[in-house]
N, C-alpha and C positions, 0 to 999 in steps of 0.2 A: 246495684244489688243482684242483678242478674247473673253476674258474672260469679258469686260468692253460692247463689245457690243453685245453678245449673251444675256442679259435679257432683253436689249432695242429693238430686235427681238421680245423677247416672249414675251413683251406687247407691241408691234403693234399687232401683234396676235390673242393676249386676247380681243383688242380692236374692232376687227373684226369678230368675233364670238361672241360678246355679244350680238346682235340683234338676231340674231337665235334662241340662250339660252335663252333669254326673253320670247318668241312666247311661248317655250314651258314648262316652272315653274312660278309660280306664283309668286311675287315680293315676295324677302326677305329682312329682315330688315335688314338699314341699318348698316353698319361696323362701327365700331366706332372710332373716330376722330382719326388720327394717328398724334403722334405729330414730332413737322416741324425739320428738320437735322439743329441741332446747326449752328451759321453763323461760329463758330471758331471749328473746328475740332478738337478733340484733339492728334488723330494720326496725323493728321497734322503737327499741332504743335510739338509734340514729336518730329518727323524726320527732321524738322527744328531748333531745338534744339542742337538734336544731331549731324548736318551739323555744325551750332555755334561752339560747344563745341570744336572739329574736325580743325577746324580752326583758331576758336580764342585761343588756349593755343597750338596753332605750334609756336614755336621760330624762325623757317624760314619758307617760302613758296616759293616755285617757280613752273611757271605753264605756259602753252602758253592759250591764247585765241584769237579766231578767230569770228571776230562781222562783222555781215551785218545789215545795216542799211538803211531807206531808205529818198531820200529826192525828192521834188517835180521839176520835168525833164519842159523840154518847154512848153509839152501841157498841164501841172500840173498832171501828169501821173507822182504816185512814181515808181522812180530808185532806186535801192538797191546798195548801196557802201560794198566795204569787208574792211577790216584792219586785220590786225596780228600780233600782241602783244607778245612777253618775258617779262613775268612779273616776280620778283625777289625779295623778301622782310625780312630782318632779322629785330624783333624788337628788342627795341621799335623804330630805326630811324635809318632804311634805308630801301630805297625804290628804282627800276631801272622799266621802263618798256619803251623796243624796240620796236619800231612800224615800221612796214611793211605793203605793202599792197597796194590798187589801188591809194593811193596818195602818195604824196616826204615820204620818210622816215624819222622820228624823234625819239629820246628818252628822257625821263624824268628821271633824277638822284637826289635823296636824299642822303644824307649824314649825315645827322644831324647838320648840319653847317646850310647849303645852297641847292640851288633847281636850278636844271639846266637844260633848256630846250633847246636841241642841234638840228640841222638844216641841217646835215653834206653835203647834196647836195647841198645846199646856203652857206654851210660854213657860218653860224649863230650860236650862243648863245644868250642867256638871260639867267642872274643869278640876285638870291636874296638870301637875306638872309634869311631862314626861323628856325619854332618854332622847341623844341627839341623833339618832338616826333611826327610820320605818323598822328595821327590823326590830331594834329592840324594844321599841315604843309599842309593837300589835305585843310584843310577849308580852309590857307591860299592860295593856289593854285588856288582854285576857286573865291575867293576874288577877288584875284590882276589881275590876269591874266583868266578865264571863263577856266581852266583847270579841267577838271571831268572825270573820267573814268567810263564806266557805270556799272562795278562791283566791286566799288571801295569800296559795303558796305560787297562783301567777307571779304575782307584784314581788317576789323577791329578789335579792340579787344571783341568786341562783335557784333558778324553780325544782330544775333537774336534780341537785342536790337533795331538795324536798323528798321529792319523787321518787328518788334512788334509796332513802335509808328507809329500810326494812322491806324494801322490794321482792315478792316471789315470783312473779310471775308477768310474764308483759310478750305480748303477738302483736301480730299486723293485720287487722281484719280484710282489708281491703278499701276501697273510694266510695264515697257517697257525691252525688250530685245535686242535693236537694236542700241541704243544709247551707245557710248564710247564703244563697245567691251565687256561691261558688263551688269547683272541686275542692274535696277536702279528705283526706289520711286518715281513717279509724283505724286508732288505736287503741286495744283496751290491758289494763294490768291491773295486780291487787297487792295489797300488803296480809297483815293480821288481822286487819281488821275491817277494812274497807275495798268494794271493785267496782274501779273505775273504768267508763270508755269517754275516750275523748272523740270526737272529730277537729279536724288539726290543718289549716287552708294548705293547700299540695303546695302552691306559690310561696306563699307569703308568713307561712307555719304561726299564724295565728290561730286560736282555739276561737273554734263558733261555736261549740255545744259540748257540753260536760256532762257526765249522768254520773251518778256516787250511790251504790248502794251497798249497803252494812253486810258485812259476810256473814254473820251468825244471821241465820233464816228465823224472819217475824222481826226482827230489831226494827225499831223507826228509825229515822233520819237517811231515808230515801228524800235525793234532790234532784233536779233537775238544773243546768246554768248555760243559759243562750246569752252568746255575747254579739254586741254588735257596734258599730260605730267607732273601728278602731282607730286611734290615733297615734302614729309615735313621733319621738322627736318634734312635737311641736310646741309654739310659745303656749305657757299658761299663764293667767296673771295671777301674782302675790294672791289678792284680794278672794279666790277661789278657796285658798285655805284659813280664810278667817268666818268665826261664826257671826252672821250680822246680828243676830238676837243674845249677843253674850252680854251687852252692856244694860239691856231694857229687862229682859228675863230675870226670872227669880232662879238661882243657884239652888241645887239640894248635891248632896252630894256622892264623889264619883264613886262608887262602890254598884257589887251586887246587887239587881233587883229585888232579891229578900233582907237584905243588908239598909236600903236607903231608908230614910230617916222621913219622919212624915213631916 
């Protein structure tokens, strides 16, 4: 970080000494116009790229993320929530992701069949049927039942594409060393509606930390997402995307939580 704010020092500096330096030279002509930092970076994008690339043509992923999020407490003072995620993914259609953390415990299981959302402390399911492949089965997901994961545009088969429609803006902040145990690539860009910074591994262009906050100022669904534990390319078995409490559990079903059925 030093290196990022060691120049924004020497022009406070600059800015501070120019009154003196006046007094004593006589005005020189003006500099001539510099022109303005591209709104789309192109090392930016590069490094986002190659985070895509890195991702999208892994045939498995598995990874833990840890999300803090926040939402509006009694005096409308935001609270920050955590969760804790096993996420799991062989394409093109299978999907698991365990959830942990300051609320009941749940997990989401694909199969390529069907989509299962387990409740093991209520001894609950909901099952459906869904499409044959991750991408169209989270659309379906969020459809039927308001189910989204908020990095749910890593796991696609193209993240970048994600990332790229409706894109304004995207820089290269510089390196952090502090994040995941490794050097890592801050990079931050926004859309319409949301700005995002990522940190992005220099090596291995994995994302270790994610921050998401709502462009319109005062909006909730400021997040936080530490990733860690990455795996790619390795065996997972079957058995990871089936729910073990689907045959003992009581079914209600897969819709909307104002939607479900008592």
């Amino acid at each position: 970080m030093k290196k990022i704010l060691l120049p924004l020092a020497m022009a406070a500096l600059s800015c501070v000494a120019l009154p003196a330096m006046a007094q004593q030279a006589a005005p020189a002509a003006a500099p001539a116009t510099q022109p303005a930092a591209p709104l789309l970076e192109p090392k930016a994008l590069d490094i986002l790229k190659a985070m895509s690339s890195k991702l999208g043509g892994a045939k498995s992923i598995a990874f833990t993320v840890t999300t803090a999020f926040d939402q509006p407490g009694r005096n409308n003072q935001p609270i920050f929530y955590g969760t804790k995620s096993n996420v799991a993914l062989v394409r093109p259609n299978r999907l698991a992701v365990v959830t942990l953390g300051d609320g009941p415990r749940s997990g989401f299981y694909y199969n390529g069949k069907d989509m299962v959302v387990s409740m093991p402390d209520q001894k609950l399911v909901a099952v459906s049927p869904a499409p044959g492949n991750v991408e169209d089965m989270l659309d379906q997901a969020f459809t039927k039942a308001g189910i989204y994961f908020p990095w749910v545009d890593l796991i696609t088969a193209n993240p970048y594409g994600e990332i790229e429609n409706g894109l304004k803006t995207a820089f290269y902040i510089g390196q952090s060393k502090v994040i995941g145990d490794t050097v890592t690539d801050m990079v931050a860009f926004a859309n319409a509606n949301v700005m995002v910074q990522m940190w992005i591994g220099a090596k291995d262009r994995l994302p270790r930390l994610v921050s998401i906050v709502p462009v319109e100022a005062g909006q909730r669904g400021r997040q936080m997402l530490q990733f860690s534990n990455w795996q790619i390319n390795t065996s997972i078995p079957s058995s990871t995307f089936e729910a073990k409490q689907r045959k003992t559990a009581r079914q209600i079903d897969f819709a909307k939580p104002e939607n479900i059925s008592k």
